[in-house]
C-alpha positions in Angstrom: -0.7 8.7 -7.6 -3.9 8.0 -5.6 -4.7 4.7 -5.2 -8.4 3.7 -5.2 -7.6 1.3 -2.3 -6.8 4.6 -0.6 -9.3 6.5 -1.9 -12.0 4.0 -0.8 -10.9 3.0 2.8 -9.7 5.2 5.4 -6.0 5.1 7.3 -7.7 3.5 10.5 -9.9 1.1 7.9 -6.8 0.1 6.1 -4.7 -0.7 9.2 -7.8 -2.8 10.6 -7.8 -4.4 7.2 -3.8 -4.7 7.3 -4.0 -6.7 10.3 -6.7 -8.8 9.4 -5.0 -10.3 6.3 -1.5 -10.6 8.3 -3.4 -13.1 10.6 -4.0 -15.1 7.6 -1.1 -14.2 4.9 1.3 -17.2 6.7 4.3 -14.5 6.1 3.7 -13.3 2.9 3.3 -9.5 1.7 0.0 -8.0 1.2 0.4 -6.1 -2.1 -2.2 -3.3 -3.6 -1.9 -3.4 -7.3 -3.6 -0.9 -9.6 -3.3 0.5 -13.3 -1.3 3.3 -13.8 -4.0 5.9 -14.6 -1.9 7.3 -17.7 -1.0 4.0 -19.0 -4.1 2.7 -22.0 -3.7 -0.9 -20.4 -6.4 -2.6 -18.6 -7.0 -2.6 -15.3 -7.0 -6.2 -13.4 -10.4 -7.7 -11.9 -7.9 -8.4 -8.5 -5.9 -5.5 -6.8 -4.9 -7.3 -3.3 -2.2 -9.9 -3.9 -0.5 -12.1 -0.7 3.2 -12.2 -2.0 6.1 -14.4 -0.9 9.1 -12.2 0.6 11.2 -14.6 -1.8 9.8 -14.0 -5.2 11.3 -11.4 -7.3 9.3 -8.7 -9.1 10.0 -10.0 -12.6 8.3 -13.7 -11.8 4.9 -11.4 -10.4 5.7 -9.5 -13.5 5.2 -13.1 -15.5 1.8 -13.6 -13.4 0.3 -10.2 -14.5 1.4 -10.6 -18.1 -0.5 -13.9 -18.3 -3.2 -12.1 -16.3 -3.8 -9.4 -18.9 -2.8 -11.6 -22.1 -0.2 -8.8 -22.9 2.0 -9.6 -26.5 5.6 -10.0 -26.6 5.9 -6.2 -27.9 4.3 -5.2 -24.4 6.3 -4.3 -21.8 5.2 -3.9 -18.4 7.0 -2.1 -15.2 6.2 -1.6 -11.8 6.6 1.8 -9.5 6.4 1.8 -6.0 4.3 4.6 -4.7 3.5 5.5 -7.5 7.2 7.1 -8.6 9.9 4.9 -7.6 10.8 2.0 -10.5 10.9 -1.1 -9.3 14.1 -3.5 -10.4 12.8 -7.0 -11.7 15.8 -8.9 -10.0 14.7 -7.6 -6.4 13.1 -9.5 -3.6 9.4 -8.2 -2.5 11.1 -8.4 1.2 13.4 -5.8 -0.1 10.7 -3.7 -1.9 8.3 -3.9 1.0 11.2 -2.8 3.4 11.9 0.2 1.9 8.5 1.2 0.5 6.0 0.1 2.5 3.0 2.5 3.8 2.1 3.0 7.2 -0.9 1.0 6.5 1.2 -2.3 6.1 0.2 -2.7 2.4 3.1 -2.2 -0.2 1.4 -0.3 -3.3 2.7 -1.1 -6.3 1.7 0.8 -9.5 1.9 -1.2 -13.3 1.8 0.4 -16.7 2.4 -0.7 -20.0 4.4 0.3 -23.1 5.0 -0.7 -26.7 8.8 -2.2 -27.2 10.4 -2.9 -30.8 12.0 -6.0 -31.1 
């Protein structure tokens, strides 16, 4: 998956910007969110998120779903990196541990799919 984040800034641009928002984050997790590009959901107005290490993916999975006014019958997941799932009972500390990017950011891709209920 290529990230527009990515695509837009380069490695040395991303670091600079990395360490600029660690200054400021107070110990949080600087997270790059984008649309999955195969997924027919929209994509947010915000990609860059400041995360707490203790919050688990499904309460920023309830954030997004409000964010996107998604129906019950919508369910949304996460990948890291594009291609690993994510497991909505796990910590972003633990996340960003094993997926960060040498940039600093943890990328984080959502996509959306019909459920039955």
């Amino acid at each position: 998956m290529k990230y527009t984040f990515k695509q837009i800034l380069s490695l040395d641009e991303r670091k600079e910007e990395f360490q600029k928002v660690l200054s400021e984050a107070n110990g949080k997790i600087p997270v790059i969110c984008e649309k999955d590009p195969y997924s027919n959901i929209e994509q947010l107005n915000k990609i860059k998120y400041l995360v707490s290490p203790e919050m688990k993916v499904n309460q920023f999975k309830s954030l997004l779903r409000r964010k996107l006014k998604l129906n019950k019958e919508n369910a949304i997941f996460f990948m890291a990196n594009g291609k690993n799932i994510i497991v909505g009972t796990e910590l972003f500390s633990e996340i960003y541990n094993k997926f960060k990017d040498e940039d600093g950011f943890l990328y984080i891709t959502y996509a959306c799919e019909d459920i039955w209920g």
